[in-house]
Each structure stands twice: as C-alpha cells, then as structure tokens.
PANU-368981 format. One record per atom (N, C-alpha, C, O): y, x, z. Coordinates in pm, whole numbers, plus 32768, in hexadecimal, padded with zeros to 4 digits. Layout:
% PANU-368981
YXZ;...
//
This chain:
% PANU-368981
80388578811F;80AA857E8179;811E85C68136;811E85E980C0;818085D78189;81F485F38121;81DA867E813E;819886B28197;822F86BC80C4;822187778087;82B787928065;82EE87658001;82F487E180C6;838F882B80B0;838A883D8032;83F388337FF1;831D88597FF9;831888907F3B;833B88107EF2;838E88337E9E;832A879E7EE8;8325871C7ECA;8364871D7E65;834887277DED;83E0870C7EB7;8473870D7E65;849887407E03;84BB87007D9F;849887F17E0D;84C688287DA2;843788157D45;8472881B7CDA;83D488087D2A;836887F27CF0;838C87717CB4;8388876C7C39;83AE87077CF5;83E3869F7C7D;844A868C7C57;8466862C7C0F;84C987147C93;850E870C7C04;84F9875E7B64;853B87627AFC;8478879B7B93;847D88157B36;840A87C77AE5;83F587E27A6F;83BD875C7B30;8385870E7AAF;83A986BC7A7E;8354868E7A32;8419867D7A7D;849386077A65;84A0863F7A0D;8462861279AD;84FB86C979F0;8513874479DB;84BB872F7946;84D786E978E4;844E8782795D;83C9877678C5;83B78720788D;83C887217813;8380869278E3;837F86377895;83E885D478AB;83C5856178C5;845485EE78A6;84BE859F7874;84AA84F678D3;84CD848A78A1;848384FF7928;847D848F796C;8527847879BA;857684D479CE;854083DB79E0;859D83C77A30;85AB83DC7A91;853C83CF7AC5;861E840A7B05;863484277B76;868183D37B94;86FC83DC7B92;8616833F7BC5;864582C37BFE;865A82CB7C87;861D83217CC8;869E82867CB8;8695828B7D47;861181FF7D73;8608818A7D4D;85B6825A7DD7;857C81EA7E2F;859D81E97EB6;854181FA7F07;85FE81DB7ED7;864281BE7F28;85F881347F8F;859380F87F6B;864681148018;8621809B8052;86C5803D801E;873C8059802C;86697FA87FCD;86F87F507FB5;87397F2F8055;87087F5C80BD;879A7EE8804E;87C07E9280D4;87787E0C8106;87677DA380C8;87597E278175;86F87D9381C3;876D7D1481A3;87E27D2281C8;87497CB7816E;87757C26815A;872B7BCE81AB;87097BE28220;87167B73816B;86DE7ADB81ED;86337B1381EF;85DF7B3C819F;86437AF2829B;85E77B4182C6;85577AAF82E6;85937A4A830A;84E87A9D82E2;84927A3782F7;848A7A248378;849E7A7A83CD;846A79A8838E;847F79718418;83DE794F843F;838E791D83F0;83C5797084B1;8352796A84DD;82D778FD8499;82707917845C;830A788F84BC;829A78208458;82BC784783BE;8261782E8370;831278718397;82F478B182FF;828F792982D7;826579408265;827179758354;821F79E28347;81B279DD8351;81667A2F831D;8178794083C0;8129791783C4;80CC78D18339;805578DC831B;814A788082EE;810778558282;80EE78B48204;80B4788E819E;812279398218;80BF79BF8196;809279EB81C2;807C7A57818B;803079D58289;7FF17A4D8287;7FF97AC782AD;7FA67B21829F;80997ACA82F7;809A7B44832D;80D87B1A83C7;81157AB683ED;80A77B9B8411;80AD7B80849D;81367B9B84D1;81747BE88487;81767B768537;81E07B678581;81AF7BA2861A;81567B8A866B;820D7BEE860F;81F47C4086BA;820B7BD48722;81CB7BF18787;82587B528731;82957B0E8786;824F7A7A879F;82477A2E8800;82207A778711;81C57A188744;81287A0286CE;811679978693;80E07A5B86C2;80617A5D8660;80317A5686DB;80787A64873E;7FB67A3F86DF;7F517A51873E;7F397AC58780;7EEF7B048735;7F4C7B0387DE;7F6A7B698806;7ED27BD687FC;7ED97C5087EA;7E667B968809;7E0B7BFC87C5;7DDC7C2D8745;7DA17C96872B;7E0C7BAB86DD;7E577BF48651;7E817C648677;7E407CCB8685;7F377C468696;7F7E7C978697;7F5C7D4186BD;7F7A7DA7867F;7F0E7D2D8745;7ECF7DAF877F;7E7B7DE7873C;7E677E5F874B;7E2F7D9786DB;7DDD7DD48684;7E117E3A861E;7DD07EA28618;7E747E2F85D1;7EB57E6C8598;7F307EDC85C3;7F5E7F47859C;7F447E7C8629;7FA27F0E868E;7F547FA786A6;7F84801886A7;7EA77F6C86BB;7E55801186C5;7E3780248648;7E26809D863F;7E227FEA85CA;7E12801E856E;7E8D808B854C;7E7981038537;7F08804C854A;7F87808F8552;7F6C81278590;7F5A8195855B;7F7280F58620;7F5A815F867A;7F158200864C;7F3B82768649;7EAE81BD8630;7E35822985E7;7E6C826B854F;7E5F82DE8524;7E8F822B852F;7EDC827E8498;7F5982E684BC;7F5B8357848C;7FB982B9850F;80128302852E;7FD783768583;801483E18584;7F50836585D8;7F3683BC85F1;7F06841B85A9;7F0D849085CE;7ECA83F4852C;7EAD844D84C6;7F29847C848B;7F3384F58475;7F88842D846E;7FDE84638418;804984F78478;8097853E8439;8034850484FB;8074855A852C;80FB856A8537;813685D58543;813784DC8532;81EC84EC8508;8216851484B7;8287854484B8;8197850A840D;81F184F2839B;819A84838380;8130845883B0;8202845A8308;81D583D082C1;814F84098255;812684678211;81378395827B;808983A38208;806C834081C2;809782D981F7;80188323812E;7FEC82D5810B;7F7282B88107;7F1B830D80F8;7F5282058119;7EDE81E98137;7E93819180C6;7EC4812B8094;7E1181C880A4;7DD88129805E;7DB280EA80B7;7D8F810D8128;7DB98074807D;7D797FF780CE;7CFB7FCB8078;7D097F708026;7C9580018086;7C257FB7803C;7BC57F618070;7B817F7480D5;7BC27F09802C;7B2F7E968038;7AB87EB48000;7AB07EE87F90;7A417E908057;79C77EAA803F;79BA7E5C7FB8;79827E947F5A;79E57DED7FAB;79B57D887F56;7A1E7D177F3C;7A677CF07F96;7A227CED7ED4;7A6A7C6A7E97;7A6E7C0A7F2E;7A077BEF7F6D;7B027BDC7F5A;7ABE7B9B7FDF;7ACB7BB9807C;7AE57B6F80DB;7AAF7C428073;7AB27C9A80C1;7B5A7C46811D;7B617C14818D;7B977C5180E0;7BFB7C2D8132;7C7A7CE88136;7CB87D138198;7C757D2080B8;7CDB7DAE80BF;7D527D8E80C7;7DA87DCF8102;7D647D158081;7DFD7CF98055;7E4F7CF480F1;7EB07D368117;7DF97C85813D;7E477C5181C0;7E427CD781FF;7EAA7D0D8224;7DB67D1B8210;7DEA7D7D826F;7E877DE58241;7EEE7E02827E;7E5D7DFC81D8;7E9F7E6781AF;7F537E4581AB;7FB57E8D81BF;7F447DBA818A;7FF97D6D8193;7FFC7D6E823E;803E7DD1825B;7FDE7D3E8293;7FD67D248323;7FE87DD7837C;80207DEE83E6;7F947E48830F;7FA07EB28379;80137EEC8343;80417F498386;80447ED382ED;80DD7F2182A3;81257EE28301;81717F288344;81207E62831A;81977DEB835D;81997E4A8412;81F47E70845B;810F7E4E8419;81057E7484AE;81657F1884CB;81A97F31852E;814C7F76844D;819A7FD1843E;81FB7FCF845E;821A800F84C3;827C7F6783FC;82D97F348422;83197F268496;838A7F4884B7;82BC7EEA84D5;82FE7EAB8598;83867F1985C4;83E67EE685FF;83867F8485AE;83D27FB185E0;842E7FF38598;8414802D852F;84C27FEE85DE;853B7FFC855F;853980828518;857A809584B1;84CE8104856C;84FA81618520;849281A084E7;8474821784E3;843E8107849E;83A381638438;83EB80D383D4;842A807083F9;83BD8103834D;83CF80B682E3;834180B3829E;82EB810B8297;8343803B8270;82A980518225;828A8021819A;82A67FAA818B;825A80598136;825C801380B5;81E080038074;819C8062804C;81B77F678067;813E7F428018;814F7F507F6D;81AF7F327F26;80CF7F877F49;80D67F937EDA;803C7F167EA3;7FD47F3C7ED9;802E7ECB7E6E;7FD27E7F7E29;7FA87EC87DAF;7FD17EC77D3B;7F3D7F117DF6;7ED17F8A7D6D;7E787F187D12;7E657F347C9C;7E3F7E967D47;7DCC7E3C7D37;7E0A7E167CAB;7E347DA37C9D;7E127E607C55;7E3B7E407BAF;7DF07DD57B7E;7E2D7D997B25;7D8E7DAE7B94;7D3A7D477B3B;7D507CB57B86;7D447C4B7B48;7D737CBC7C15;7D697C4A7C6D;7DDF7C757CA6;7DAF7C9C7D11;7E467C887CAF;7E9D7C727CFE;7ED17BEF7D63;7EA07B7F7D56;7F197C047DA8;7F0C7BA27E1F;7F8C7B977E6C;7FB37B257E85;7FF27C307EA7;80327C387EFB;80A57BD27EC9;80A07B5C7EEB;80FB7BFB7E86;81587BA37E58;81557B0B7E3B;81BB7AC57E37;80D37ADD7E27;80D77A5E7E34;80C27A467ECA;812D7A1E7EF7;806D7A4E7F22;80857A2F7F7B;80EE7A217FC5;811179BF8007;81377ABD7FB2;81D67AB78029;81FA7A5B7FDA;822E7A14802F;820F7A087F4D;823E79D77F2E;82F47A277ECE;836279F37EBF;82D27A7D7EB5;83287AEA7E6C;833B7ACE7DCF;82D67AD37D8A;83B27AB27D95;83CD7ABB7D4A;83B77B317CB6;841A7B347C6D;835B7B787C94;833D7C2C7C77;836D7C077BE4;83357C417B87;83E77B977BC4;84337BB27B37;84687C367AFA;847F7C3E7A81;84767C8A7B3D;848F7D237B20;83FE7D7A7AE0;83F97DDF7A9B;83A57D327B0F;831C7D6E7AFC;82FE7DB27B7D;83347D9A7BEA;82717E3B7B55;824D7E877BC3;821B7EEA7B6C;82407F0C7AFB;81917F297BDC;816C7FB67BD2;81357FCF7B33;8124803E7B01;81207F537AF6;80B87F7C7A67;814D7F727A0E;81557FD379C2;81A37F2E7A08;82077F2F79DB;82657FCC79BE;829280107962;825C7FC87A56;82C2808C7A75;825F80D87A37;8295811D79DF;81CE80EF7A3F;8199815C79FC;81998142797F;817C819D7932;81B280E3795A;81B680D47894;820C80DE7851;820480D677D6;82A080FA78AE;83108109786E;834C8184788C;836881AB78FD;835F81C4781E;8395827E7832;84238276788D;844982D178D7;846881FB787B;851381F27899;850F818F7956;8569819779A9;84B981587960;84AB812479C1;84CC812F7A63;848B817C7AAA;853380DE7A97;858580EF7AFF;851480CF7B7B;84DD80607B78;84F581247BDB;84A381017C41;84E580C17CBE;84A580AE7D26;8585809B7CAA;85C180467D21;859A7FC67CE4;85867F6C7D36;858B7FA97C67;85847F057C47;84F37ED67C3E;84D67E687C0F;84777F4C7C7E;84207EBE7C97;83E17EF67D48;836D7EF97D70;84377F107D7A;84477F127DFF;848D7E837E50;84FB7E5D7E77;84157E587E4E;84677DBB7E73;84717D977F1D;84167DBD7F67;84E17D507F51;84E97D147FED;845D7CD0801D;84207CA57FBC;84247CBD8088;83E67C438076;83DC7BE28100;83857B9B8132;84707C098121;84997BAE81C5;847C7BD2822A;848E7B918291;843B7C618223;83F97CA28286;84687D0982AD;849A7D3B8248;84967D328315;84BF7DA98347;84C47E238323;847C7E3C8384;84D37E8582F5;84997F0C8297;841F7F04824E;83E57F6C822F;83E87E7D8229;837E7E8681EA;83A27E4A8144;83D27DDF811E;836A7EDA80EB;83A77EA68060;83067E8A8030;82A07EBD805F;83137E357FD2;82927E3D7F46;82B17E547EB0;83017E157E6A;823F7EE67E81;826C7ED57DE7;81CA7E6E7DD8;81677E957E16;81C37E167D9D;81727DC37D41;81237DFF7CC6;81567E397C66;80AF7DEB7CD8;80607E197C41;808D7E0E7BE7;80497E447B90;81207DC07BAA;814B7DCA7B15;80C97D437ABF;80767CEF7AE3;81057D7B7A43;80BA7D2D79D5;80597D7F79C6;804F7DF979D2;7FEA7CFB799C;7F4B7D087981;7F2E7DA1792F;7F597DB978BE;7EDC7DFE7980;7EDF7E74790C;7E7B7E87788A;7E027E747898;7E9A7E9C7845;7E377ECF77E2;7DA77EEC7811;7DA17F207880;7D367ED477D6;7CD07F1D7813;7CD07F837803;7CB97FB87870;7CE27FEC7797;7CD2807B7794;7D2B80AF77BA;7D318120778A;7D9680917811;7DDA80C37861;7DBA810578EF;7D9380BB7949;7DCB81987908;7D7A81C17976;7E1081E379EA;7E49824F79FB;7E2B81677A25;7EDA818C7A6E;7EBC81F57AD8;7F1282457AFB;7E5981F57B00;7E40823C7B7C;7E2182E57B53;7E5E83377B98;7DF083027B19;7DBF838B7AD7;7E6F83F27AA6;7E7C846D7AA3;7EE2837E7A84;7F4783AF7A48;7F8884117A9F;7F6884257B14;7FE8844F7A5B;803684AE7A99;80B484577AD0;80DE84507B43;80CD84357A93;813F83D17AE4;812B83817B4C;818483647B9D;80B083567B52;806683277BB9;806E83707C4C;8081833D7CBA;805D83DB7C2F;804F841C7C9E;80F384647CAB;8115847D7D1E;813F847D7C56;81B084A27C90;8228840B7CA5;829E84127CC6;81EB83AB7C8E;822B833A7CE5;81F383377D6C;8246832E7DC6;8178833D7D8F;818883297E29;8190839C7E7D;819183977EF8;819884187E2A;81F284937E6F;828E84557E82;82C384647EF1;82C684207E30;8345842F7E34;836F83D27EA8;83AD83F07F0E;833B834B7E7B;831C82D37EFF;832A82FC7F92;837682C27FDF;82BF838A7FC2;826A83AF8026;830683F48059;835683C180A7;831284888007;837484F08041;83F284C28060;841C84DC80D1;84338487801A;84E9845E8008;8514840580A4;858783EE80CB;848A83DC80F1;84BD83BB8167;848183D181CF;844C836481E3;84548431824A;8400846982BC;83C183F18308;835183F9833B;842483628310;83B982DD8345;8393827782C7;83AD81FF82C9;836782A6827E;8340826281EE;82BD82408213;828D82A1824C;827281EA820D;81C481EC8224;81A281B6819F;81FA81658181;815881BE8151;8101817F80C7;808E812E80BD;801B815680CC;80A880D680A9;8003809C80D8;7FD280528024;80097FFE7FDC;7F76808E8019;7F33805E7F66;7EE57FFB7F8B;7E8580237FCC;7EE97F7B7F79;7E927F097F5C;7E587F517EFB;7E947F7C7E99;7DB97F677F1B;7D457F787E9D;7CFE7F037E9C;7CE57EBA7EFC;7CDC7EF37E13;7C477E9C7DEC;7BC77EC17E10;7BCB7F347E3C;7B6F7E9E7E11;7B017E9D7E51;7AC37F127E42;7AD87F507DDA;7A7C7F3D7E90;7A2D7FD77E73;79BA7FD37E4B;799F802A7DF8;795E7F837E6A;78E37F787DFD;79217F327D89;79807EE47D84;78D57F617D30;78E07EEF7C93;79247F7C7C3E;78E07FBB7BEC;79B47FA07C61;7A137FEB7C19;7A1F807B7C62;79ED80937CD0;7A7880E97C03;7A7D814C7C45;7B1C81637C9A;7B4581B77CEA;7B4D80FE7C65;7BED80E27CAD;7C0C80F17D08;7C84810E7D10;7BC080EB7D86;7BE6811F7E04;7BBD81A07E3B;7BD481C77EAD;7B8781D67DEC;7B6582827DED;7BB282D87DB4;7BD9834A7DD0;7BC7826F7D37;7C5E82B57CF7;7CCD82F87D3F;7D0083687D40;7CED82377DA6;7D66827B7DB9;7D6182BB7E54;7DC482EA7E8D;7CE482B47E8A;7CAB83067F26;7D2083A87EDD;7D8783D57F0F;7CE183CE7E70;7D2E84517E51;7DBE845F7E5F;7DEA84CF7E44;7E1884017E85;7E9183CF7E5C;7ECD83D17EFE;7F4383D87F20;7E7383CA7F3D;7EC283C57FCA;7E4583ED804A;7DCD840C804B;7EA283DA80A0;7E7784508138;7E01840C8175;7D9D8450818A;7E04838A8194;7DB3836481DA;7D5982EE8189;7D9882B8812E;7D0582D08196;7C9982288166;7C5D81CE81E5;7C0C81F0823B;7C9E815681D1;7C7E80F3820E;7C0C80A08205;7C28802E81DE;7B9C80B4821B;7B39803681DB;7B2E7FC18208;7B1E7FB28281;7B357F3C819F;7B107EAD81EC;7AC27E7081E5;7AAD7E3F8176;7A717E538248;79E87E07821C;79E17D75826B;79F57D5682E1;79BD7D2E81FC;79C47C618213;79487C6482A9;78CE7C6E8299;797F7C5A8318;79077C278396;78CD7BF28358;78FC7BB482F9;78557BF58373;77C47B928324;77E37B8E82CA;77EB7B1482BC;780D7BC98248;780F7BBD81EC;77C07C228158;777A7C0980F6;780B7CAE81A0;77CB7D3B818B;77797D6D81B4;77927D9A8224;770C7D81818E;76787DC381F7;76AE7E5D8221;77117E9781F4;76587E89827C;76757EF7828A;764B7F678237;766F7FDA8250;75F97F4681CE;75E57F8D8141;763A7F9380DD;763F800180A5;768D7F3280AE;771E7F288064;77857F6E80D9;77E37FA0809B;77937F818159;77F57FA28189;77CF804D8154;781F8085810A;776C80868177;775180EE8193;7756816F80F3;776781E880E9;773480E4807A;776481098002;77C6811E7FF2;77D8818E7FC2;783E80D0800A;78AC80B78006;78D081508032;78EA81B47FEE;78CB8141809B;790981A68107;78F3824680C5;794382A380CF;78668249807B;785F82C2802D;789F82E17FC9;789383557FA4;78F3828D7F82;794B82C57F2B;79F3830C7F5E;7A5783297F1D;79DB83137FC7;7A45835F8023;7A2483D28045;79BB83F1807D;7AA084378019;7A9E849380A7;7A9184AF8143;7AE7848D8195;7A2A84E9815E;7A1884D98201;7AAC84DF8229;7AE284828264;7AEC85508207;7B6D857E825D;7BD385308245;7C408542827C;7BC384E88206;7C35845581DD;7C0A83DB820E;7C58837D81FB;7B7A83BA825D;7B6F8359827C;7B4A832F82EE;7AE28341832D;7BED82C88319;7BE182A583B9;7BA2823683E4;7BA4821A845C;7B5881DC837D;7AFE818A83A6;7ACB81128381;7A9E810B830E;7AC780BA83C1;7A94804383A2;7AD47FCE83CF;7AB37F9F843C;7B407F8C837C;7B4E7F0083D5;7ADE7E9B83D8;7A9B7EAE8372;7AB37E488414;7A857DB683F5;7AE17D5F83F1;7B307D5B844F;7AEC7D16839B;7B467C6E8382;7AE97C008384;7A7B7BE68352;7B447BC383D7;7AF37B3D83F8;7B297ABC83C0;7B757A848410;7B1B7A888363;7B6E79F68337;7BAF7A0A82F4;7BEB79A182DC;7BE47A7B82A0;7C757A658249;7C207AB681DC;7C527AD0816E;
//
C-alpha cells in the first residue's frame, strides 16, 4: 500500500543509482471501445455483459477495496495452472475496478514466457513493455503505458521475449517501478497478470511485490490438491482467495 516515505525514498534512489525521473503519469482517454468491441477481447461491460458476470467481479472488486482500506493496492492475479483462465480474470477485474470515474486501474502482464494481454485487447505494444523498461538504464515509463479503450484502464505489456537468465522479478528496479506506479496516485489499483504457480517460482516472486494474491483455479480443471499447492506458496496475510473460472 502506499508509504508517505515513498517519494522522497525514490528520489534519493534515482539519486544513487542514477536512474530517470520519468513521469508515469495517466496519458489522455482517446476513442473509447464500444460495447460489442469489448465483447469481442473479453472484457466485461457494466451495461450490457451478462449481468452475473458482471456481479461476479463487482464482489471481487468489492472485497479488495475492502482490504485495501481507501488506499490503492497491488494485486497478483495468479493461476493455478496453464489454462486456468488468470489472464481473463485478472484483465476483467482491473476493468471492473475501473467502473467508476474516481478509481483508475493499471494492468501489468508479469506472464513473461506466455504473454497474452495485449494481443487480445488487440494493442499495438510498438513502444515495447515491462522486460524492455527493466533492461534499459534510460527508459521512459510513460511510453509503455499504453490506452486500451477502456476508461482509466491502462496496460504495460510483457515487452520482448526475456533472456532466460534473466531474473526481472528479484530486481531492484522491479520493485521500485511498482512503488512508483502504486504511490504517485491515491486511486491507482495494480493488478500483475502472473504465470502459472505450479511449474515456476514467478508468482511467489512477485506475491513479494504487492499487497494482496488472487488465486485462479480452471472449474473442473484443478483438483483440489493443485489448488491447495498452489495456494501454499502464498502468504496467509496476503491471501484473499480463490476465484473459480469457468470457460475462458
């Protein structure tokens, strides 16, 4: 959650290590998607999705803000498994964030090996993304903050394919980007698309990285022995639960 200390703490490490003091700012809303356009990537519409979709995610909403206490927080979104269905939830509960004019919400696509978000909204990520900004010492964090027709809802994109011995999540920059992300605005929400939690240690990684963990598990798909694995690589006090996804 956000820390009054934040600030002067990243200018004084800007400061040491000579990093840029970019603005991540919110760009200006342009052409906004029209309902059957939202329909065809996948994300829900308050006015006309199916309204127990919609409600579904309105209490997920609900329940985070109640955790978050009237500050902004960041969330992983993790999947039990390849499949699982993280991506949709995790794009759909940022969107649900959104609904109202005075919370903003920003997806980040962590799933480095499989990425997904940007193709789906159908997003242009010619600027690059997150593997891109951490690999470059000079790197502007307004240019891979991209629109994506949604209302206060931005996406940075996984970037280009990373190296394998690249550990993005463990970095220091890592973590003082989604400080910086988090503090600079009081209705900011974060939501990390993670990759799968069995198989890799990537979504434990970045559990360290933010306030709350989301778990998703495929209906009939995940036994309740993979859920329950899963679920152990979390902090109790960070973890609000369990979605099930059904079909996506």
């Amino acid at each position: 959650m956000n820390d009054p200390g934040i600030a002067s703490l990243e200018r004084d490490l800007r400061e040491r290590f000579q990093l840029p003091d970019k603005s991540v700012g919110r760009p200006a809303e342009t052409s906004l998607l029209s309902p059957e356009q939202r329909r065809e990537i996948s994300i829900i519409c308050a006015s006309t999705a199916p309204r127990a979709q919609v409600n579904a995610f309105r209490n997920l909403r609900t329940r985070l803000l109640a955790i978050a206490g009237g500050q902004s927080i960041t969330t992983v979104v993790a999947p039990v498994s390849k499949g699982s269905g993280g991506s949709f939830v995790a794009r759909n509960l940022a969107a649900a964030m959104a609904f109202e004019e005075g919370r903003n919400a920003l997806l980040v696509d962590c799933d480095l090996q499989d990425p997904s978000q940007h193709t789906t909204m159908r997003i242009d990520a010619g600027n690059g993304g997150l593997t891109d900004y951490l690999d470059d010492p000079v790197a502007d964090v307004a240019d891979i903050l991209y629109e994506t027709g949604i209302a206060r809802l931005r996406l940075i994109p996984a970037g280009t394919a990373p190296r394998p011995d690249n550990e993005y999540f463990t970095r220091f920059k890592m973590r003082l980007l989604i400080d910086s992300l988090s503090y600079r605005y009081p209705d900011r929400y974060l939501f990390l698309d993670s990759p799968p939690v069995l198989g890799a240690p990537d979504a434990r990684l970045l559990s360290h990285l933010a306030d709350v963990v989301v778990l998703v598990a495929g209906y009939g798909r995940d036994t309740p022995e993979a859920i329950a694995e899963a679920a152990a690589n979390f902090d109790p006090g960070k973890f609000a639960g369990v979605v099930f996804n059904e079909g996506v």
